[in-house]
Backbone atoms as SQL, in Angstrom:
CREATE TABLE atoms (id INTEGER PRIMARY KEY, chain TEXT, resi INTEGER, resn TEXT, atom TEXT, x REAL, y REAL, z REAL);
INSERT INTO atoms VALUES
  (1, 'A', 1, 'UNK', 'N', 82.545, 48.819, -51.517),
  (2, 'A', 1, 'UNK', 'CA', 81.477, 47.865, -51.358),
  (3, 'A', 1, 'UNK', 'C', 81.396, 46.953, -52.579),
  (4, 'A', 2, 'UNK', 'N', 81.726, 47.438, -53.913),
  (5, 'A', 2, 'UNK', 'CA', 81.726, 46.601, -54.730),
  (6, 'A', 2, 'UNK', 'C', 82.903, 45.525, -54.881),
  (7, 'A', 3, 'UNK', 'N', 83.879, 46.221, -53.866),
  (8, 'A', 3, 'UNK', 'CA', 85.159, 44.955, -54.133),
  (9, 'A', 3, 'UNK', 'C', 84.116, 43.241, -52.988),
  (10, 'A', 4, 'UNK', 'N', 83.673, 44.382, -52.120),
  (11, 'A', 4, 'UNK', 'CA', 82.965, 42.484, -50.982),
  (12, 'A', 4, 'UNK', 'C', 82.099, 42.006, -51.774),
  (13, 'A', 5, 'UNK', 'N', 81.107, 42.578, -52.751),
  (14, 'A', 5, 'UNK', 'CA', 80.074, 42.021, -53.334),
  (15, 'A', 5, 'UNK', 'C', 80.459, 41.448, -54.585),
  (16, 'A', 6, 'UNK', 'N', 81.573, 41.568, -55.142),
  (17, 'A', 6, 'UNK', 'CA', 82.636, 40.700, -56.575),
  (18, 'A', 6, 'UNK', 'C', 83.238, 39.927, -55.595),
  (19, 'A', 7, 'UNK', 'N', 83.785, 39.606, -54.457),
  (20, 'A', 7, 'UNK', 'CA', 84.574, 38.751, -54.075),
  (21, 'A', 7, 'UNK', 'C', 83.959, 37.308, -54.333),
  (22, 'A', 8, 'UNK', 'N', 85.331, 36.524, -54.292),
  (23, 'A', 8, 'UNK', 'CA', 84.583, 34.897, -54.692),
  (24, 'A', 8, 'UNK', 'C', 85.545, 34.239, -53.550),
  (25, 'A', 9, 'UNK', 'N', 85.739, 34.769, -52.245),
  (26, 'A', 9, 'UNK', 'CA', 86.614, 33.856, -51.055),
  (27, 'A', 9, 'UNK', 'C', 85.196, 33.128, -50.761),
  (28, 'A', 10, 'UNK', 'N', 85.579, 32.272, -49.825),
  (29, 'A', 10, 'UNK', 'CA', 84.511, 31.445, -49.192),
  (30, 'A', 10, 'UNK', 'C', 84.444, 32.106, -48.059),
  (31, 'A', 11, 'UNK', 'N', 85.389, 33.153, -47.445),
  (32, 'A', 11, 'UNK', 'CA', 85.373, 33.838, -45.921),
  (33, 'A', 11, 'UNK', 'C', 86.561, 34.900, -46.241),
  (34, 'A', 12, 'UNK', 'N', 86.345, 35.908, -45.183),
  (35, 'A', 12, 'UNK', 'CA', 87.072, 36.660, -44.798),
  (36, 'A', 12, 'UNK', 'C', 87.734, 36.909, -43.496),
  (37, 'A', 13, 'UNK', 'N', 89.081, 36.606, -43.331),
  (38, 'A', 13, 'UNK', 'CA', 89.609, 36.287, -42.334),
  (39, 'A', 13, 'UNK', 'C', 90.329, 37.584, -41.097),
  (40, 'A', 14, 'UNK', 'N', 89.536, 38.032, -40.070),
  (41, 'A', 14, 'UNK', 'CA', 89.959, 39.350, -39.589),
  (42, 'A', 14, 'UNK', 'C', 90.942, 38.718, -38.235),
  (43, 'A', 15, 'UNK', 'N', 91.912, 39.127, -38.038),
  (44, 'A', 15, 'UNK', 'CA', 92.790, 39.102, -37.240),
  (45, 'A', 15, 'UNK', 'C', 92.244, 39.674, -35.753),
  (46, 'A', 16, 'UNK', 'N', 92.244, 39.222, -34.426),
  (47, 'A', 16, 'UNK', 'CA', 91.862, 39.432, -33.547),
  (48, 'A', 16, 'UNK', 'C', 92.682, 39.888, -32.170),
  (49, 'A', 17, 'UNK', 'N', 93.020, 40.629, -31.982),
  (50, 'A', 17, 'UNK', 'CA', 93.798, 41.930, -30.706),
  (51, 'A', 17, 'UNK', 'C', 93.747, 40.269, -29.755),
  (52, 'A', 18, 'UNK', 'N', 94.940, 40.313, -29.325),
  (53, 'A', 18, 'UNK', 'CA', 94.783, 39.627, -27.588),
  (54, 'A', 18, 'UNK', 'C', 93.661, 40.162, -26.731),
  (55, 'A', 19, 'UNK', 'N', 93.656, 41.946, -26.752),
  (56, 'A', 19, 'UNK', 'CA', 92.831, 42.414, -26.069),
  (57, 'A', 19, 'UNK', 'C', 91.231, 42.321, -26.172),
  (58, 'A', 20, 'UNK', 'N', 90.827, 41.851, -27.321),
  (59, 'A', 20, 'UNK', 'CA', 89.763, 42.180, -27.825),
  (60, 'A', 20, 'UNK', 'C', 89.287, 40.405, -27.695),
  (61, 'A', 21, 'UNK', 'N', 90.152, 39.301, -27.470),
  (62, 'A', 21, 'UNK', 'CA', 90.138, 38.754, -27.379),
  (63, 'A', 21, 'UNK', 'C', 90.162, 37.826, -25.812),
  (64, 'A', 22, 'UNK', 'N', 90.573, 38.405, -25.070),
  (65, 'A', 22, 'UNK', 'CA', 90.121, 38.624, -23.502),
  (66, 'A', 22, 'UNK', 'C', 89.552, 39.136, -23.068),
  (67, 'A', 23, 'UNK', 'N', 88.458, 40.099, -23.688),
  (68, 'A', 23, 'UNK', 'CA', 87.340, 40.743, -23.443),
  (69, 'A', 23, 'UNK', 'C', 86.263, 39.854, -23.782),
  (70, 'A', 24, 'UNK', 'N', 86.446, 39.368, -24.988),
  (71, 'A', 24, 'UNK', 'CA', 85.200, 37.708, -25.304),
  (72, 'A', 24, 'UNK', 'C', 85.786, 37.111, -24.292),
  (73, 'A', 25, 'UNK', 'N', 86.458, 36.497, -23.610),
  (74, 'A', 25, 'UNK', 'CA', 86.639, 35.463, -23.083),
  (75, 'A', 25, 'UNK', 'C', 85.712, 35.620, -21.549),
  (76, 'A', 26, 'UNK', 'N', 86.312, 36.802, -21.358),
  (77, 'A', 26, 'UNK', 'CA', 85.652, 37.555, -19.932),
  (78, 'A', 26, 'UNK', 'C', 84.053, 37.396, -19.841),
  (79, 'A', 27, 'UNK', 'N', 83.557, 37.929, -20.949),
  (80, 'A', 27, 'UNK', 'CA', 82.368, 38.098, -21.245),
  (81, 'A', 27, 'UNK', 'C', 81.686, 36.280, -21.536),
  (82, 'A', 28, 'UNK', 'N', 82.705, 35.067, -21.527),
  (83, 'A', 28, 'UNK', 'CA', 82.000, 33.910, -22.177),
  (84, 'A', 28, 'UNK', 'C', 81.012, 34.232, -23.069),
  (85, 'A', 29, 'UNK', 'N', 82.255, 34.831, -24.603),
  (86, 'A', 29, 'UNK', 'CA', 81.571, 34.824, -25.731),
  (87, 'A', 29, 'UNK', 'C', 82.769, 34.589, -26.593),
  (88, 'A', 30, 'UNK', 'N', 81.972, 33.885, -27.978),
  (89, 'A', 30, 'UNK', 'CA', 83.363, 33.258, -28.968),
  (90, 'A', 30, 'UNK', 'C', 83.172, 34.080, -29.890),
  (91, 'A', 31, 'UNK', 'N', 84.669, 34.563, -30.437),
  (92, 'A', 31, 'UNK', 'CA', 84.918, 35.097, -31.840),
  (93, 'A', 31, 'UNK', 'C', 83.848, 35.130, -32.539),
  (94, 'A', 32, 'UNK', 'N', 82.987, 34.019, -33.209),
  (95, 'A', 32, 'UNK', 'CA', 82.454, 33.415, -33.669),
  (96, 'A', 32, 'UNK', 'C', 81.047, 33.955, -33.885),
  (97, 'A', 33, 'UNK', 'N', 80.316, 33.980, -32.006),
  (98, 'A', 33, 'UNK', 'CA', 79.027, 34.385, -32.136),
  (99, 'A', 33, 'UNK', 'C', 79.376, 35.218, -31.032),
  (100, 'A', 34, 'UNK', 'N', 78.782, 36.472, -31.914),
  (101, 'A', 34, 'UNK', 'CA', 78.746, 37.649, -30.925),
  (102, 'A', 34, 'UNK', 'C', 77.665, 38.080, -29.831),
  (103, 'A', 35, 'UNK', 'N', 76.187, 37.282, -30.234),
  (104, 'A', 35, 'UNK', 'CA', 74.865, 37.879, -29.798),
  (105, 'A', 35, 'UNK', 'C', 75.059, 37.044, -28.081),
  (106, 'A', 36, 'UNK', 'N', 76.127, 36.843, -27.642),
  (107, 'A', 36, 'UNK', 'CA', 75.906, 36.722, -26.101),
  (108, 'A', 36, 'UNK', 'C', 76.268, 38.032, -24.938),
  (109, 'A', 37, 'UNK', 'N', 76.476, 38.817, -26.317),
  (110, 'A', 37, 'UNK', 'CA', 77.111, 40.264, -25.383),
  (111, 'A', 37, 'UNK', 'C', 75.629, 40.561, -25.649),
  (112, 'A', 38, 'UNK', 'N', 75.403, 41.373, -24.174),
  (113, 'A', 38, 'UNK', 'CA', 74.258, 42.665, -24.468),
  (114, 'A', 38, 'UNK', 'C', 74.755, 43.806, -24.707),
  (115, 'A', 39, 'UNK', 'N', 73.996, 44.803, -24.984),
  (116, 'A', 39, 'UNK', 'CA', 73.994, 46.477, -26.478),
  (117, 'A', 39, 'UNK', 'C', 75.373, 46.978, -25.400),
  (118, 'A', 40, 'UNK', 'N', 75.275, 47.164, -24.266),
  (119, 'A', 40, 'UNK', 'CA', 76.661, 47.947, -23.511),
  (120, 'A', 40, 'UNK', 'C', 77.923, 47.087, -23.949),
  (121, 'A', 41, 'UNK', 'N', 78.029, 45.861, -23.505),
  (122, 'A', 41, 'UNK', 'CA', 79.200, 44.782, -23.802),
  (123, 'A', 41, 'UNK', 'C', 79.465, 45.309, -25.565),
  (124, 'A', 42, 'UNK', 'N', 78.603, 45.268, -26.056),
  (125, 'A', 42, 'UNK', 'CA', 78.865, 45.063, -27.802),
  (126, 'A', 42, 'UNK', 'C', 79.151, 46.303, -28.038),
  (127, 'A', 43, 'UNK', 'N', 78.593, 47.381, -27.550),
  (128, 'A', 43, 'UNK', 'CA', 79.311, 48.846, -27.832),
  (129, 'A', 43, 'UNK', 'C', 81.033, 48.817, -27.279),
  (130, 'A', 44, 'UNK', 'N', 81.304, 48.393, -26.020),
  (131, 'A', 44, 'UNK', 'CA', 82.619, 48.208, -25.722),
  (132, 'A', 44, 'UNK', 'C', 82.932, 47.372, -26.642),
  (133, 'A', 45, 'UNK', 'N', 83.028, 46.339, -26.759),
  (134, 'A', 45, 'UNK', 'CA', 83.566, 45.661, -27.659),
  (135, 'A', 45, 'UNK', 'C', 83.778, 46.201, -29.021),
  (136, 'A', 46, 'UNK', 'N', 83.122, 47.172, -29.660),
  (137, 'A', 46, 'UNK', 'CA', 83.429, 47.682, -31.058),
  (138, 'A', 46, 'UNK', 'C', 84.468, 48.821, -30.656),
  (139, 'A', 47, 'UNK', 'N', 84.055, 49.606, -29.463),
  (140, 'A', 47, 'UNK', 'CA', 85.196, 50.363, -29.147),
  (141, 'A', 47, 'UNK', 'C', 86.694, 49.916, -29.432),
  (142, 'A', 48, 'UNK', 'N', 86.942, 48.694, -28.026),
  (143, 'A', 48, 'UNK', 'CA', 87.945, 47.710, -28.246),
  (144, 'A', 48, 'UNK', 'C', 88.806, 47.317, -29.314),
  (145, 'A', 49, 'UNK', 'N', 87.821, 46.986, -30.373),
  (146, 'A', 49, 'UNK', 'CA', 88.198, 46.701, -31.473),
  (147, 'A', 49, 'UNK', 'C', 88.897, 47.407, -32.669),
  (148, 'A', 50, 'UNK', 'N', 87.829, 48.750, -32.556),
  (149, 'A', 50, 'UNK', 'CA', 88.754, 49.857, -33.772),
  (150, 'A', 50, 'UNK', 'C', 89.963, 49.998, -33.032),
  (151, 'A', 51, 'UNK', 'N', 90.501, 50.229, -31.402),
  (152, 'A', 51, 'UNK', 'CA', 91.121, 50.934, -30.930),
  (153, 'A', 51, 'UNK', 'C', 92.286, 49.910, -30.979),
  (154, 'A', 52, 'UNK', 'N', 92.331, 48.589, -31.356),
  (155, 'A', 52, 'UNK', 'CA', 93.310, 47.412, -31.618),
  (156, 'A', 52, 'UNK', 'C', 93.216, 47.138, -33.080),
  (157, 'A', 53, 'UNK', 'N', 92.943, 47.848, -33.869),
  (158, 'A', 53, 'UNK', 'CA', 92.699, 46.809, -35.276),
  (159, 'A', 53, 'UNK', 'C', 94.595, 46.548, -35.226),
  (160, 'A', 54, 'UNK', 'N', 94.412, 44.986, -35.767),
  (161, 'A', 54, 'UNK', 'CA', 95.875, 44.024, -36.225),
  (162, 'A', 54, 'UNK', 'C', 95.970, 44.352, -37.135),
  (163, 'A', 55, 'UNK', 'N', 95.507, 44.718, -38.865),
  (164, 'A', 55, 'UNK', 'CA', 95.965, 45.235, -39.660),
  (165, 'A', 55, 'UNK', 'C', 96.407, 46.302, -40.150),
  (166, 'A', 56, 'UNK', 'N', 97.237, 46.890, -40.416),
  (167, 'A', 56, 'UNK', 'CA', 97.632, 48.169, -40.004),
  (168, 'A', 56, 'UNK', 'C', 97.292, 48.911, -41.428),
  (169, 'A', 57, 'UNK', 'N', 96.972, 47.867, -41.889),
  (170, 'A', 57, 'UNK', 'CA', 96.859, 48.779, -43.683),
  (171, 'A', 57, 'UNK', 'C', 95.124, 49.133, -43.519),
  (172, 'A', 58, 'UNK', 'N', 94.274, 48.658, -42.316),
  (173, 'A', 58, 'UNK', 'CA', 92.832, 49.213, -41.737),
  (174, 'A', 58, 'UNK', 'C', 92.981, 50.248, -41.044),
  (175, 'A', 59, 'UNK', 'N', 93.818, 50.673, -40.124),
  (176, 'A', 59, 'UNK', 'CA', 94.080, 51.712, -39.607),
  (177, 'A', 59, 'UNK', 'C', 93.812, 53.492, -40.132),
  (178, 'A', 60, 'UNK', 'N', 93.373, 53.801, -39.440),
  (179, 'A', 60, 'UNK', 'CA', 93.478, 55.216, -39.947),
  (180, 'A', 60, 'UNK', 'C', 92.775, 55.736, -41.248),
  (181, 'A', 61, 'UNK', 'N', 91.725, 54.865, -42.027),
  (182, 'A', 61, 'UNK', 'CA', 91.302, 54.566, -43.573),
  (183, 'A', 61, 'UNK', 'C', 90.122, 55.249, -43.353),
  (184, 'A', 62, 'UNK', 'N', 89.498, 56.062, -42.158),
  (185, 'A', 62, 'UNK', 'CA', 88.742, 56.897, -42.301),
  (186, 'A', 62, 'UNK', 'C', 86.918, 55.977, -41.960),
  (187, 'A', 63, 'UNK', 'N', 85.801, 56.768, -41.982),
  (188, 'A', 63, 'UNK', 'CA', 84.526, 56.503, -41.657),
  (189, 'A', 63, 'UNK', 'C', 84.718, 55.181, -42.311),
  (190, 'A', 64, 'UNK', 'N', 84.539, 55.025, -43.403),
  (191, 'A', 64, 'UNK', 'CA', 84.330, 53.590, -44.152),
  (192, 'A', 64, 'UNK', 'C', 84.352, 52.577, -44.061),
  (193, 'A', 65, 'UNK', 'N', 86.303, 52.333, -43.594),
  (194, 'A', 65, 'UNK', 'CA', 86.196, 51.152, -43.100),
  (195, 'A', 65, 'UNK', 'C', 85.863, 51.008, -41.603),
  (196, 'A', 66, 'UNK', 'N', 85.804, 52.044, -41.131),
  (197, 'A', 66, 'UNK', 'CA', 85.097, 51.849, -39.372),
  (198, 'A', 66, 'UNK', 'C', 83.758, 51.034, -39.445),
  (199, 'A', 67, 'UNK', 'N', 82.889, 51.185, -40.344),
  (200, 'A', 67, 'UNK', 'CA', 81.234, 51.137, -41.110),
  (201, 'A', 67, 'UNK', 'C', 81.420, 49.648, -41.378),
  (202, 'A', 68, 'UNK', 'N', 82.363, 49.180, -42.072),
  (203, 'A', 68, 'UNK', 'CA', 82.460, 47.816, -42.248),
  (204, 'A', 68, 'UNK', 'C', 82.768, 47.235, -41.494),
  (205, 'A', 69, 'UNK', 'N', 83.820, 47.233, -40.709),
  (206, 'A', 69, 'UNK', 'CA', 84.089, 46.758, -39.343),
  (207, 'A', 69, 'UNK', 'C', 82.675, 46.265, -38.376),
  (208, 'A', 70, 'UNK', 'N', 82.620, 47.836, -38.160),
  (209, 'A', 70, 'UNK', 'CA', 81.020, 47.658, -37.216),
  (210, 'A', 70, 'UNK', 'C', 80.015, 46.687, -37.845),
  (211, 'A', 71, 'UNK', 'N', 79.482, 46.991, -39.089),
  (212, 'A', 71, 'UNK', 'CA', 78.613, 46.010, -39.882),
  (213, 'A', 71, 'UNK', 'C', 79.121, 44.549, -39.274),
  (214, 'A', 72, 'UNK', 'N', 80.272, 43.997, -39.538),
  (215, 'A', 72, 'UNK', 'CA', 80.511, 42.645, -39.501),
  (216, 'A', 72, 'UNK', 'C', 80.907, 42.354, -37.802),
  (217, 'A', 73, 'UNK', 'N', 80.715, 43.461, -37.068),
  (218, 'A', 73, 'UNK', 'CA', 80.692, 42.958, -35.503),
  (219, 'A', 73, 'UNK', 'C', 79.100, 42.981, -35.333),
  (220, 'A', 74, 'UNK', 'N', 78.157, 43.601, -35.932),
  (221, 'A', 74, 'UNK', 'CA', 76.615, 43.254, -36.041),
  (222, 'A', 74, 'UNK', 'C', 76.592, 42.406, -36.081),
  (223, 'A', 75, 'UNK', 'N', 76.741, 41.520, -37.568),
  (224, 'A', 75, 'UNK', 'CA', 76.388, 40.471, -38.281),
  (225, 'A', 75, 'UNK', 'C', 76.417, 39.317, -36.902),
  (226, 'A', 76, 'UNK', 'N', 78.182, 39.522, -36.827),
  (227, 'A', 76, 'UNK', 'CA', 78.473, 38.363, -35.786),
  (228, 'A', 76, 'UNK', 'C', 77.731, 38.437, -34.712),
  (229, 'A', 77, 'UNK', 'N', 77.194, 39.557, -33.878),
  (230, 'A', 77, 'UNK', 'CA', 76.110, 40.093, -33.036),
  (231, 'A', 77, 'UNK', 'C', 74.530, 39.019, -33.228),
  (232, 'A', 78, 'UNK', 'N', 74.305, 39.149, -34.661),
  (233, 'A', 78, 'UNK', 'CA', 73.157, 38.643, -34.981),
  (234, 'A', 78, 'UNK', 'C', 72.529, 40.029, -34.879),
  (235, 'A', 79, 'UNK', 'N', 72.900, 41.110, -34.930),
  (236, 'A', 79, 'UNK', 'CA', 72.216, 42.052, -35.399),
  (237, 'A', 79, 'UNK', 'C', 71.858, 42.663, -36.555),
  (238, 'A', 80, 'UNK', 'N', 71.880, 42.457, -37.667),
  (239, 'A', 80, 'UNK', 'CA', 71.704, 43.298, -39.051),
  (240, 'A', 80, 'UNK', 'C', 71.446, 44.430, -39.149),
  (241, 'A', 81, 'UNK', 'N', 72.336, 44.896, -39.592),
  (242, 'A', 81, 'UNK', 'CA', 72.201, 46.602, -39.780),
  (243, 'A', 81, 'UNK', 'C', 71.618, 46.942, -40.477),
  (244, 'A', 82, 'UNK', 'N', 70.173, 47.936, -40.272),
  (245, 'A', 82, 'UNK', 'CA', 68.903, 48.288, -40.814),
  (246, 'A', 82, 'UNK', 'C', 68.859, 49.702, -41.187),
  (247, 'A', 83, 'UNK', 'N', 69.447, 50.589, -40.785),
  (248, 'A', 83, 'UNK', 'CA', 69.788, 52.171, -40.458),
  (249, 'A', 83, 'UNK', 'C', 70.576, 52.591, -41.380),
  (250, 'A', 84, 'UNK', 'N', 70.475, 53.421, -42.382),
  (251, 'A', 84, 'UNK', 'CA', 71.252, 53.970, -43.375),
  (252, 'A', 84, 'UNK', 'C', 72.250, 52.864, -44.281),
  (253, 'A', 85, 'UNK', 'N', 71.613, 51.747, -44.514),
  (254, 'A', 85, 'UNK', 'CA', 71.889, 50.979, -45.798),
  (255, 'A', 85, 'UNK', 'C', 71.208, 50.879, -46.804),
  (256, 'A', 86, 'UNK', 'N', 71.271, 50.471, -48.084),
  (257, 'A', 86, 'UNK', 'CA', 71.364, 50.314, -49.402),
  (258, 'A', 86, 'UNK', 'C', 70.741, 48.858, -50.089),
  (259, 'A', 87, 'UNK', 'N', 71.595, 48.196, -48.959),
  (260, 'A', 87, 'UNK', 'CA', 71.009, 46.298, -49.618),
  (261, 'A', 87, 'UNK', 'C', 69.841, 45.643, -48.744),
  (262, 'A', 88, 'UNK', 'N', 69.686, 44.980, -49.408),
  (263, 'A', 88, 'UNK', 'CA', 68.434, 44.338, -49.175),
  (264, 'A', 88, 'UNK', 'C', 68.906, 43.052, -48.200),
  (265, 'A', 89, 'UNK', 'N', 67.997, 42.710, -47.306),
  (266, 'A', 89, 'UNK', 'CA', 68.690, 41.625, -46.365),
  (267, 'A', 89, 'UNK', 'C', 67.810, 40.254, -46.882),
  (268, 'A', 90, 'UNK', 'N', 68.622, 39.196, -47.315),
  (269, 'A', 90, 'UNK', 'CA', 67.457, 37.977, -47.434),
  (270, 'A', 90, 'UNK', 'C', 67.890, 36.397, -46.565);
């Protein structure tokens, strides 16, 4: 957590499954903004997602990076994750 909170990118760029990517499409929802899925769609969809990650050096890295993953399919959700975090949301 301290390597995302020292970072100085302007973005972080996650690679996106064909599959995971015809599942937004299906659903008429973009990469982009996630909050057009409802809680079932967005649970599949995180499924989807661990079960395709494109980077392979994410793979297999245990609870953690699953936690971050999920966090930033929230975010894109427009959900903020409130439940067993640490930072403050502003």
């Amino acid at each position: 957590m301290l390597y995302l909170k020292d970072m100085k990118n302007e973005s972080i760029d996650i690679l996106l499954h064909p599959n995971c990517a015809a599942f937004l499409e299906e659903n008429d929802c973009t990469p982009e903004d996630l909050s057009a899925l409802d809680d079932e769609q967005l649970i599949a969809f995180k499924e989807l997602h661990m079960n395709n990650l494109m980077s392979k050096f994410h793979r297999g890295k245990g609870k953690m990076m699953e936690k971050i993953y999920e966090y930033l399919i929230d975010i894109l959700a427009k959900k903020v994750p409130t439940e067993n975090v640490t930072v403050k949301v502003e």
